[in-house]
C-alpha positions in Angstrom: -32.7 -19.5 -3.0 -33.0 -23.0 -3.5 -36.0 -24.7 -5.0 -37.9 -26.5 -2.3 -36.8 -30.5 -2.1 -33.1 -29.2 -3.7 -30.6 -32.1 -1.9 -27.7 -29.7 -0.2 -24.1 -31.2 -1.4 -21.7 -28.9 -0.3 -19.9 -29.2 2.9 -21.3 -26.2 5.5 -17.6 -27.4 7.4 -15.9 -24.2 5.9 -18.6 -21.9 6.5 -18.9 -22.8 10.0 -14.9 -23.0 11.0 -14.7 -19.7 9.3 -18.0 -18.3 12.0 -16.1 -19.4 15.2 -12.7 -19.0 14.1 -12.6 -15.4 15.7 -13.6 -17.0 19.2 -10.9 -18.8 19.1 -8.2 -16.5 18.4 -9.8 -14.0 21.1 -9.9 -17.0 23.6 -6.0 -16.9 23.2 -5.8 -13.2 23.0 -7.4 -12.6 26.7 -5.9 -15.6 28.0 -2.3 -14.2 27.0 -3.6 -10.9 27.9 -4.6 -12.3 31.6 -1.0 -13.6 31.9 -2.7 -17.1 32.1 0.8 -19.0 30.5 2.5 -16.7 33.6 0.6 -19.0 35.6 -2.0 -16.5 36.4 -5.4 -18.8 37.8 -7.1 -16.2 39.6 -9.0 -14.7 37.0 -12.5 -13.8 38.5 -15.6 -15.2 38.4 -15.8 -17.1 35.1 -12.2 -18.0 34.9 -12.6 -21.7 34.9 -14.3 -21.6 31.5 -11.5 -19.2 30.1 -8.6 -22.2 31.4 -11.3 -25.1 30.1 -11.3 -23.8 26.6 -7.1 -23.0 26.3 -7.4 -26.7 27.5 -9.9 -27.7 24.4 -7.5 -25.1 22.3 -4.2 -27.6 23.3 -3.2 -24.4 24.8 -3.6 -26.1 28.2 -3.6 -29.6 30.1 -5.0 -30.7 33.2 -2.8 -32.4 35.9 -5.0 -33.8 39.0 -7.1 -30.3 39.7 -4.1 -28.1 38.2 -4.2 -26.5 34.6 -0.2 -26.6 33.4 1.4 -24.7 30.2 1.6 -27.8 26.6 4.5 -27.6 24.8 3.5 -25.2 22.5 2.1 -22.4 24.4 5.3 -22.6 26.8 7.0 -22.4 23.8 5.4 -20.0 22.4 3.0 -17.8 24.8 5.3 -17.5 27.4 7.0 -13.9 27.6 9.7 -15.5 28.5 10.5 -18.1 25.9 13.0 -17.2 23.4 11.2 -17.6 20.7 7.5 -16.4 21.8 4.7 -14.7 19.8 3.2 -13.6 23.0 4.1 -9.9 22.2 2.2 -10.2 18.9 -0.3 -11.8 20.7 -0.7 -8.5 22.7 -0.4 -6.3 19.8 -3.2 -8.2 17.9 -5.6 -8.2 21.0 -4.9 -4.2 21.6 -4.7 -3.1 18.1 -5.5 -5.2 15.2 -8.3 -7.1 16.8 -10.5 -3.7 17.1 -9.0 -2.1 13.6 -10.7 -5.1 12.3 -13.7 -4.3 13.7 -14.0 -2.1 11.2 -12.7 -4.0 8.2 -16.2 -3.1 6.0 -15.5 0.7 6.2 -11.6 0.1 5.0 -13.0 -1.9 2.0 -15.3 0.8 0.7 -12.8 3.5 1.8 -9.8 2.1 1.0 -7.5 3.6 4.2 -6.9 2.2 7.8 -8.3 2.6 11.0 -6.0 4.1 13.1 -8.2 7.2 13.4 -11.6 5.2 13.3 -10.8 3.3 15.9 -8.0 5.3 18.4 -9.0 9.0 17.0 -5.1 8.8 16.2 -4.1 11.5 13.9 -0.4 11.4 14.0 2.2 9.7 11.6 1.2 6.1 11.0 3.7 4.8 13.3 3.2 7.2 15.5 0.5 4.9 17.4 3.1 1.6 17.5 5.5 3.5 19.4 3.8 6.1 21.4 4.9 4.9 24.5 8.4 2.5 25.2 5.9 0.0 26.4 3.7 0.3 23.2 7.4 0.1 21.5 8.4 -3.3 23.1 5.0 -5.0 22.9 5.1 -4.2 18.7 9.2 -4.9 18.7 8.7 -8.4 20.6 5.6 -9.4 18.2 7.8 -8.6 15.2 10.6 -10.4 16.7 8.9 -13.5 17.0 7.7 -13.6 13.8 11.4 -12.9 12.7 12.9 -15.8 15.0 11.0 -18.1 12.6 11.2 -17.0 9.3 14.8 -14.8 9.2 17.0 -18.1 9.1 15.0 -19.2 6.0 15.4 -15.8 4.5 19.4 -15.6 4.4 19.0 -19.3 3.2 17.4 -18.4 0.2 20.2 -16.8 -1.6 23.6 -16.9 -1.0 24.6 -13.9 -0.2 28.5 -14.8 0.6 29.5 -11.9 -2.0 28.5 -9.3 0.4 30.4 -7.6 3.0 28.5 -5.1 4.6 24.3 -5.4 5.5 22.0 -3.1 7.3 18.6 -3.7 8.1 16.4 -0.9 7.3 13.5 -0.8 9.8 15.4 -4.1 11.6 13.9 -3.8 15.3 15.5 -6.3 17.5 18.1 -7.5 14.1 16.4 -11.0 14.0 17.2 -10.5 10.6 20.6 -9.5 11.0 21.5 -12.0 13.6 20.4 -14.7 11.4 22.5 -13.4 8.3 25.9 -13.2 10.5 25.7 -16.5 11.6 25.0 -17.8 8.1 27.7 -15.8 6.5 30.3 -15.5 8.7 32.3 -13.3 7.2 29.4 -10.5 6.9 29.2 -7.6 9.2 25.9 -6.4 9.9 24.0 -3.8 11.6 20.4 -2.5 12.3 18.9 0.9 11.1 15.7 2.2 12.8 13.9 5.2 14.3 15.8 6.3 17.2 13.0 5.6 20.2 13.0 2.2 18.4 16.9 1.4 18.5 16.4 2.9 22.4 14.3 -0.4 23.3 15.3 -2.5 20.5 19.1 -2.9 22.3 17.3 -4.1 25.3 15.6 -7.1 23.3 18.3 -8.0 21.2 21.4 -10.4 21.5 23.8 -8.7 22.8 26.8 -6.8 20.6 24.8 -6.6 18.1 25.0 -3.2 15.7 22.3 -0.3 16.0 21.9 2.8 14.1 19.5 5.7 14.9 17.7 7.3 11.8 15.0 8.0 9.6 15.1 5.9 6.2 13.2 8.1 4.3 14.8 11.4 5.6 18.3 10.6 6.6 21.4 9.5 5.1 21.3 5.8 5.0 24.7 4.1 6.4 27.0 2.6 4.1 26.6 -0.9 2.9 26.8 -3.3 -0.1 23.5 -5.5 1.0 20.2 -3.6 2.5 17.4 -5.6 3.6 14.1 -5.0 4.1 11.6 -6.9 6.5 8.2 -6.3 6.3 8.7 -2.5 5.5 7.7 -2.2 2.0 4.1 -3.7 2.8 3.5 -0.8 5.1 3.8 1.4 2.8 1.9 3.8 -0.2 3.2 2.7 -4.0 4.4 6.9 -3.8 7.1 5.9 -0.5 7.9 3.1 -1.7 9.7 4.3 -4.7 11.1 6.7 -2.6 13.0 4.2 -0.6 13.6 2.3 -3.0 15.3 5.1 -4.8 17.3 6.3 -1.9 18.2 2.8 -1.7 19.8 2.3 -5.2 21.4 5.3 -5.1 23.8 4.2 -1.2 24.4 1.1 -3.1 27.8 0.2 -5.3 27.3 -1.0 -8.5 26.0 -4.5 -7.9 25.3 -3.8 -4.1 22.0 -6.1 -3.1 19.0 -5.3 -1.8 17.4 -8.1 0.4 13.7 -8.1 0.8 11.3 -10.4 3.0 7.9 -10.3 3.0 4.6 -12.3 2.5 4.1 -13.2 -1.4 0.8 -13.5 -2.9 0.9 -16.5 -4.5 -2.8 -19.0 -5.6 -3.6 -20.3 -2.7 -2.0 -18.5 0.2 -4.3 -18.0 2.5 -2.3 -16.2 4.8 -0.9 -13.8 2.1 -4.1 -12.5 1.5 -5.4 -12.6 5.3 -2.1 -10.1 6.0 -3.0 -7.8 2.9 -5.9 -7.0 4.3 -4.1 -6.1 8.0 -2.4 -4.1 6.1 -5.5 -2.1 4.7 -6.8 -2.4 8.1 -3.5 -0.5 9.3 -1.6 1.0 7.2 -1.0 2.5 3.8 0.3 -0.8 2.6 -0.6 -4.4 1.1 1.0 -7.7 0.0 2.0 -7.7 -3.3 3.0 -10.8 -5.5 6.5 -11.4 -6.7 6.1 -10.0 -10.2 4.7 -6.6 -8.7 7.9 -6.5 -6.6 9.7 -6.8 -9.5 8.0 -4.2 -11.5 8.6 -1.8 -8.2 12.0 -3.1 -8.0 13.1 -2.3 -11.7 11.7 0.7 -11.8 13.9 1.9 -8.9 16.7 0.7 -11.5 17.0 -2.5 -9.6 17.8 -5.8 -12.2 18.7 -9.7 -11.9 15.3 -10.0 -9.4 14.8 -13.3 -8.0 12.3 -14.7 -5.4 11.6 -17.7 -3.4 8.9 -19.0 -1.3 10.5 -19.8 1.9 7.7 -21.6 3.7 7.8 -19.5 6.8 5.5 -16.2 8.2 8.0 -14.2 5.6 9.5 -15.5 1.7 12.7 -13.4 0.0 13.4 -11.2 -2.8 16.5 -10.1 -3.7 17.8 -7.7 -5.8 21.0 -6.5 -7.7 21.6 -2.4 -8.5 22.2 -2.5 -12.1 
C-alpha cells in the first residue's frame, strides 16, 4: 500500500492494455468464427455492435450503410486468401482460448489442459486431428503461420550443400515449398502422420512430395537435411532426445538438421506468450538458443548455429558430427 498523499508516477497504460487485450482478440475470434470477413451481416440481435467494434479493431470500414473487408483482414481473415490465419483464428477460438482458461492450474501443475478442459484422454494429438475437419482447421492455422515465416527460415543458412530434405511433422510443406524454390536444385518432401498427409495434400500446392509415418515409431525416409517446424516445442525433454536420436542416426555424416521455432531471447514477448501455450497444451515449451544447443549436442549434433529471423518462427541448424 501506498502511504496516503504518495504522487503515483508510473504509467497505469500497460496495466490497462494488458485488462482488455483479451476482448479484443475474442472480438476477432467470434467475428471470424461468424464468417463476418465471408460477408456474413446477419448475425442476430446484437450484431451491429460485433461489426462496429472489427470497424474500431481496422478489421472493418464503413461504406455508406455497408461494413466492407480492410486490407488486412481480406488478407488475412478471409478463408480464402492465400496467405490467411483465419484457420488459426479458429483453432485459437475453439481450443486454446478455453485451455487458457485454465492457465493458473497449468502453473501450479505444470501439464496441459486437454483433459481439464475437453475430458480428452487420448494421445496429445489425438484432440488436433480427431476429426478431418478438426485436421484442416489445425493444418490451415499452422500453414499460415508457415506462409510467413518459412521463406525467412531457408534464408537463414544456405543450405545449397544439400540434396535431399524432408520435413518431419511438415503439414501442408510451407516449409518445404519455400526451401525448393530457394534452392533449386533441392528435392524435398513432407513426412507426417498418415490422417494428416490425407488432408494435408488437399491444402498444399500441388506436386508437392508426401510421406505417411510416425516419426517417433517408423523408419524415417532418407535424406541429407531434416527439418523441424515447431515439433520440438511440443514435446517432453525425454521425446525429444528420442527424435533427435533417431534423427542423427538416418543422417550421413555431415547431413543437416534444420530447426524453426520461437527463441527465447530478452525481450521477446511473444516467445514467452507461446511457451506458456505450450504449457497450456502440450508437453512442450520454448527454449532459448543455447538450450537447443545443449539438446542438440547431446543427440551428437555439432557446428550449431542460430538466427533470429524476425518472423512468427527463427532457425537452428545443425550438422551430424
Amino acid at each position: 500500500m501506498r502511504p496516503e498523499g504518495t504522487t503515483i508516477s508510473a504509467d497505469p497504460a500497460p496495466v490497462i492494455e494488458l485488462i482488455e487485450a483479451f476482448r479484443r482478440s475474442k472480438t476477432m475470434f467470434a467475428a471470424v468464427s461468424l464468417g463476418v470477413f465471408e460477408g456474413n451481416r446477419d448475425l442476430g440481435a446484437a450484431g451491429d455492435r460485433l461489426l462496429d467494434a472489427c470497424v474500431a479493431l481496422g478489421l472493418l470500414r464503413r461504406e455508406g450503410g455497408a461494413y466492407v473487408n480492410t486490407a488486412v483482414s481480406e488478407e488475412y481473415l478471409t478463408l480464402a486468401s492465400p496467405r490467411t490465419l483465419a484457420g488459426y483464428v479458429l483453432y485459437s477460438n475453439r481450443a486454446l482460448y478455453p485451455m487458457w482458461a485454465h492457465l493458473e492450474d497449468a502453473v501450479r501443475e505444470g501439464g496441459h489442459r486437454w483433459s481439464q478442459t475437453f475430458g480428452s484422454e487420448g494421445p496429445l494429438f489425438s484432440s488436433f486431428f480427431a476429426t478431418p475437419q478438426a485436421t484442416r482447421t489445425f493444418l490451415q492455422g499452422m500453414h499460415g503461420f508457415g506462409v510467413l515465416s518459412s521463406p525467412a527460415v531457408v534464408r537463414a543458412f544456405d543450405l545449397s550443400g544439400f540434396r535431399r530434405m524432408v520435413d518431419l511433422g511438415g503439414g501442408t510443406g510451407h516449409l518445404v515449398e519455400a526451401a525448393m524454390e530457394g534452392y533449386p536444385g533441392l528435392s524435398a518432401a513432407v513426412f507426417d502422420l498418415p490422417e494428416v498427409v490425407a488432408v494435408a495434400r488437399e491444402l498444399a500446392r500441388a506436386g508437392l512430395e508426401f510421406l505417411a509415418g510416425d516419426f517417433f515409431e517408423d523408419e524415417l525416409p532418407e535424406a541429407d537435411l531434416f527439418a523441424l517446424g515447431q515439433i520440438l516445442h511440443d514435446w517432453s525433454a525425454d521425446k525429444i532426445a528420442l527424435l533427435l536420436r533417431r534423427i542423427w542416426e538416418r543422417l550421413p555424416p555431415r547431413g543437416g538438421l534444420l530447426i524453426a521455432e520461437r527463441l527465447l531471447e530478452p525481450g521477446a514477448v511473444a516467445a514467452h506468450m507461446q511457451s506458456l501455450n505450450m504449457l497450456v497444451c502440450t508437453e512442450g515449451r520454448e527454449r532459448t538458443a543455447e538450450q537447443y544447443r545443449e539438446l542438440l549436442e547431446a543427440a551428437g549434433f555439432g557446428d550449431v548455429r542460430w538466427k533470429v529471423t524476425g518472423t512468427v518462427r527463427d532457425a537452428v541448424l545443425a550438422r551430424k558430427v
